[in-house]
Structure formats: structure tokens, C-alpha cells
C-alpha positions as CSV (number, residue, x, y, z in Angstrom):
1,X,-107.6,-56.4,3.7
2,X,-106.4,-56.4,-0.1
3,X,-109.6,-56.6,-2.8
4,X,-109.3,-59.8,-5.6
5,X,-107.7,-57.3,-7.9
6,X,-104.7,-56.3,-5.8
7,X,-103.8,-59.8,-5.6
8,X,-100.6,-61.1,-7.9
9,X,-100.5,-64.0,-10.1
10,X,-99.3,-67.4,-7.8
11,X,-95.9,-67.7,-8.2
12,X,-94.7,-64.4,-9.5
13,X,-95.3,-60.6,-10.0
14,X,-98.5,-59.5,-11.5
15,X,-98.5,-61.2,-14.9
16,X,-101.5,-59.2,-16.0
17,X,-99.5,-55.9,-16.0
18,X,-96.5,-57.7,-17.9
19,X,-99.0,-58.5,-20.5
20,X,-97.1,-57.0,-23.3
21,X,-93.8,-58.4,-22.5
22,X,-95.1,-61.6,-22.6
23,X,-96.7,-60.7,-26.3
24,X,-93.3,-59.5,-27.3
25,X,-91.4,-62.8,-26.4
26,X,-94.0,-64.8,-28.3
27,X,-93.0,-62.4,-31.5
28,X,-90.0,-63.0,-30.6
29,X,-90.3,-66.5,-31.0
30,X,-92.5,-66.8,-34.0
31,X,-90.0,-64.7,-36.2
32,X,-87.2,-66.9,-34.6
33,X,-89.5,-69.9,-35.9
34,X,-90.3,-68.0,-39.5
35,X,-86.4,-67.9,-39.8
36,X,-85.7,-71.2,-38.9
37,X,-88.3,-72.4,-41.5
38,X,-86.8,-70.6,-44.2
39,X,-83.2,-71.9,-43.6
40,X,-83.8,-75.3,-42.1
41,X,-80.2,-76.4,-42.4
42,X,-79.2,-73.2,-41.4
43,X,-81.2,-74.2,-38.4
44,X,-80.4,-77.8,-38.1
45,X,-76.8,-76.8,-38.1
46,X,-77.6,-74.1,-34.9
47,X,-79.6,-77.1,-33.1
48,X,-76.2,-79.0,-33.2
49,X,-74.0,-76.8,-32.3
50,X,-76.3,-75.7,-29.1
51,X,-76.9,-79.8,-28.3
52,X,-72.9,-80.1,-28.8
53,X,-72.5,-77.4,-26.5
54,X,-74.4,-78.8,-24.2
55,X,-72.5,-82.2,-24.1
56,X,-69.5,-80.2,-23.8
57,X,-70.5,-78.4,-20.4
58,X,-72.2,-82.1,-19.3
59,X,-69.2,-83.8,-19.7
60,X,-67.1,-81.6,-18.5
61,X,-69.2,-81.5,-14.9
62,X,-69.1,-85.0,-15.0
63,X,-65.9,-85.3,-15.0
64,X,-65.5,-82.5,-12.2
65,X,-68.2,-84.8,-10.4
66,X,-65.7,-88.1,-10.7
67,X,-62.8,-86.4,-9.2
68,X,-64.8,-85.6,-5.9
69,X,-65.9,-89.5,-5.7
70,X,-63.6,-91.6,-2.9
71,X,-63.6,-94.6,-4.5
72,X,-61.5,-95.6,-7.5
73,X,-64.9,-97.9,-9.8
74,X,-66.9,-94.5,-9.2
75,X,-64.0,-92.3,-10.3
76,X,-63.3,-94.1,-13.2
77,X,-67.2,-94.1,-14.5
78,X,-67.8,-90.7,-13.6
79,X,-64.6,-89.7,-15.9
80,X,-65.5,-92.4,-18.4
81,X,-69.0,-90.9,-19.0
82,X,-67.8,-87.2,-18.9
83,X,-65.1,-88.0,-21.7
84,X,-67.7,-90.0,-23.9
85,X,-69.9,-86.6,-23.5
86,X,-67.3,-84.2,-24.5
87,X,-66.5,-86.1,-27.1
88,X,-69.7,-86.6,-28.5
89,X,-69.9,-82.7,-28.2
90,X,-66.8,-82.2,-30.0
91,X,-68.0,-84.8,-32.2
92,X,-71.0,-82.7,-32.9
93,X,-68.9,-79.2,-33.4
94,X,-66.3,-80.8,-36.1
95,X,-68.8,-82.9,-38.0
96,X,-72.6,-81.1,-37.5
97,X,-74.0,-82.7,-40.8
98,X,-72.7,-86.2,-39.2
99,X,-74.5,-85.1,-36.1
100,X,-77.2,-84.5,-37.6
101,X,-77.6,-87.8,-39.7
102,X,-77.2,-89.3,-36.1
103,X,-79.5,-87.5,-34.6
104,X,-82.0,-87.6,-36.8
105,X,-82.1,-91.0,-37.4
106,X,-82.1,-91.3,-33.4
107,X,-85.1,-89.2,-33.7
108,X,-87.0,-91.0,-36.1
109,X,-86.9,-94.4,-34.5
110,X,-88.0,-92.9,-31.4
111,X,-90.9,-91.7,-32.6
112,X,-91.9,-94.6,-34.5
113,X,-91.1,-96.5,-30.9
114,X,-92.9,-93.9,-28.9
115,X,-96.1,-94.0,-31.7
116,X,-95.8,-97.7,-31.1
117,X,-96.3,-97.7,-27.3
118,X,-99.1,-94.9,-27.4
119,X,-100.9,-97.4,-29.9
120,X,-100.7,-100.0,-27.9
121,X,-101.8,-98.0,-24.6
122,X,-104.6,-96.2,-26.7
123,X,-106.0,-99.9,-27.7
124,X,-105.6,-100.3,-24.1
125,X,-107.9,-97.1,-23.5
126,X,-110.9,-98.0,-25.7
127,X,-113.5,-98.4,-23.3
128,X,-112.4,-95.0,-22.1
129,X,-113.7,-91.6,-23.8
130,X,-111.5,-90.3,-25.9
131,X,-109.1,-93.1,-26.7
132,X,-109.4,-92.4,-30.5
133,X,-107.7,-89.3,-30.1
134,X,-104.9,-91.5,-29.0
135,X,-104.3,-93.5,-31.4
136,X,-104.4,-91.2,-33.9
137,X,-102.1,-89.6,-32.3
138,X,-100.1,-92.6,-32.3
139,X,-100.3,-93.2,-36.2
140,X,-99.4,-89.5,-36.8
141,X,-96.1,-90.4,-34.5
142,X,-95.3,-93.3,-36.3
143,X,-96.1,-92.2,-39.7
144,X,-93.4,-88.9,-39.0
145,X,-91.3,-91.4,-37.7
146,X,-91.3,-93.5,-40.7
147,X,-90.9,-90.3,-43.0
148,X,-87.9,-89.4,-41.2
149,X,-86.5,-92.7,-41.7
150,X,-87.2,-93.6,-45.0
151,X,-86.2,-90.6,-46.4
152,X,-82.5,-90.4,-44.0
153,X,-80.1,-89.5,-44.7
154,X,-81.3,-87.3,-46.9
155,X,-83.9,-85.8,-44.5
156,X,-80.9,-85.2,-41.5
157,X,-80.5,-82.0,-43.6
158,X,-83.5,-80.3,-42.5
159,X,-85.2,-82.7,-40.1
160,X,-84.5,-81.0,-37.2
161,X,-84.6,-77.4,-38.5
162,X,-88.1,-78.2,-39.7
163,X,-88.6,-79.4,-35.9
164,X,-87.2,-76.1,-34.2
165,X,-89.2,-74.0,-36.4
166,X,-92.7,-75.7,-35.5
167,X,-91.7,-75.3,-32.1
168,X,-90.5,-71.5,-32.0
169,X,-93.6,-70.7,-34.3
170,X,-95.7,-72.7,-31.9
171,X,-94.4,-71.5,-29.3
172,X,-94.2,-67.8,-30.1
173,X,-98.0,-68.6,-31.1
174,X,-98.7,-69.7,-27.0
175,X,-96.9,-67.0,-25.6
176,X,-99.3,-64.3,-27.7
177,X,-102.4,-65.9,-27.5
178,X,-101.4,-65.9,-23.2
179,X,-100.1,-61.9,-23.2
180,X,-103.0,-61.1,-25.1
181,X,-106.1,-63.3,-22.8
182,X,-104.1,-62.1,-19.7
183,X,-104.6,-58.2,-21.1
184,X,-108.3,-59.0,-21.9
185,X,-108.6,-60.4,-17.8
């Protein structure tokens, strides 16, 4: 019979003993995010080029996908949608700053839309504990939203290098503070 501490983390090796790896990803990640922050279009010119990428492969395998379909309306959609993708990922390799404008005007009417709904379901909430977490949440999402907006297209510049450097740093931040608790289990 195997003792408690012979026993790996569900769903994997023994995270514990990895510990370190897992610390050295989330440096990884933080400096990724500390360079990111201090070349933002640098950075927002990288997040294109890996979305337009992206479209690129999608469309392509769409396409592959309508040329397997039997019947001539599918066929035709299926290609239809894989061309639209590849060229919105050309699109996005040609032009990145136009990309970017795009984007990031995409990006800040969805989170004044998506700070919107959470307002309205945290007014929803109110007899619930909590619920003014919520909406604040909710005006913080609109009122980024709105920034992003009002200031575009100025703000397509760095908008979304500012974003992918939060997220690496925040990230990189998670991924420490995990390799270092799971060393101290």
C-alpha cells in the first residue's frame, strides 16, 4: 500500500518535484511581460502577426474541411469562410498597424458590451453576497472599454501590447507564486 506522500499530483507527474520548473516558466513569463511593456508596439505588432498566423492555418483547414463535404451549399461555405480567414490573416501580415486599429477598436466595444451585461447581471445579483464586487467590476470594464475607444486610433498603437504584457507579467506572477507554494507542500 503506497503512503499519502508517494502519491502524484491528479492528472500528471509529481508536480511537487517539478517545483522549480514551474518557477522558471513563470520567470520566463514575467520578463516576456517586462519586455512587452517596454516596447508595447513592438508587442502589439507580435500579437498581430501571431493572431494573423493563426487565421492563416484556420483558413486554410477550413478550406481542407470544404473539400471533404459531399454537397455542393456546404462546399461552397466551408471554402467561402476559409478564404475570408486567410485573408483576414494576410490582411493582418501586410497591414499589422491596420490590424491593429481593427482590433482594438473590436476590443474596446467588447468590453464596454461585456461591462454592460455584467452590470446588468450584478444589479441582478444584489440580494446576493458579493454582488458589489460585480459591478465594479463591471464599471472597471466599461470605463477600459471607453478609454480604448475614445482615445482609438491612437491607442491601437499600444493597446494590445499594454494587454499582453499584463497578462505575461500576471501570468509569470501565478506560475511563481504556484512553483514556490508547491515547494513549501
Amino acid at each position: 500500500m503506497a503512503s499519502t506522500t508517494d502519491v502524484a499530483a491528479p492528472g500528471g507527474p509529481d508536480l511537487k518535484a517539478r517545483w522549480g520548473w514551474i518557477v522558471a516558466l513563470g520567470v520566463i513569463f514575467l520578463i516576456g511581460g517586462v519586455i512587452a511593456l517596454t516596447s508595447v508596439v513592438a508587442a502589439t505588432v507580435a500579437s498581430i502577426f501571431v493572431v494573423g498566423v493563426m487565421m492563416v492555418l484556420s483558413g486554410v483547414a477550413e478550406i481542407v474541411h470544404g473539400f471533404q463535404m459531399r454537397s455542393w451549399g456546404r462546399f461552397f461555405l466551408w471554402i467561402v469562410i476559409g478564404a475570408l480567414y486567410v485573408a483576414a490573416g494576410v490582411i493582418a501580415f501586410a497591414d499589422p498597424l491596420l490590424a491593429s486599429a481593427v482590433f482594438t477598436l473590436m476590443l474596446g466595444i467588447g468590453l464596454i458590451a461585456a461591462g454592460i451585461f455584467r452590470g446588468i447581471l450584478a444589479v441582478r445579483l444584489r440580494e446576493e453576497a458579493g454582488w458589489g464586487w460585480v459591478l465594479l467590476s463591471a464599471v472597471i470594464t466599461v470605463a477600459v472599454g471607453l478609454i480604448i475607444v475614445a482615445g482609438w486610433p491612437a491607442t491601437s498603437l499600444v493597446t494590445l501590447g499594454i494587454f499582453l504584457g499584463v497578462d505575461l507579467i500576471f501570468a509569470g506572477v501565478g506560475w511563481i507564486a504556484a512553483g514556490l507554494a508547491l515547494r513549501n507542500a
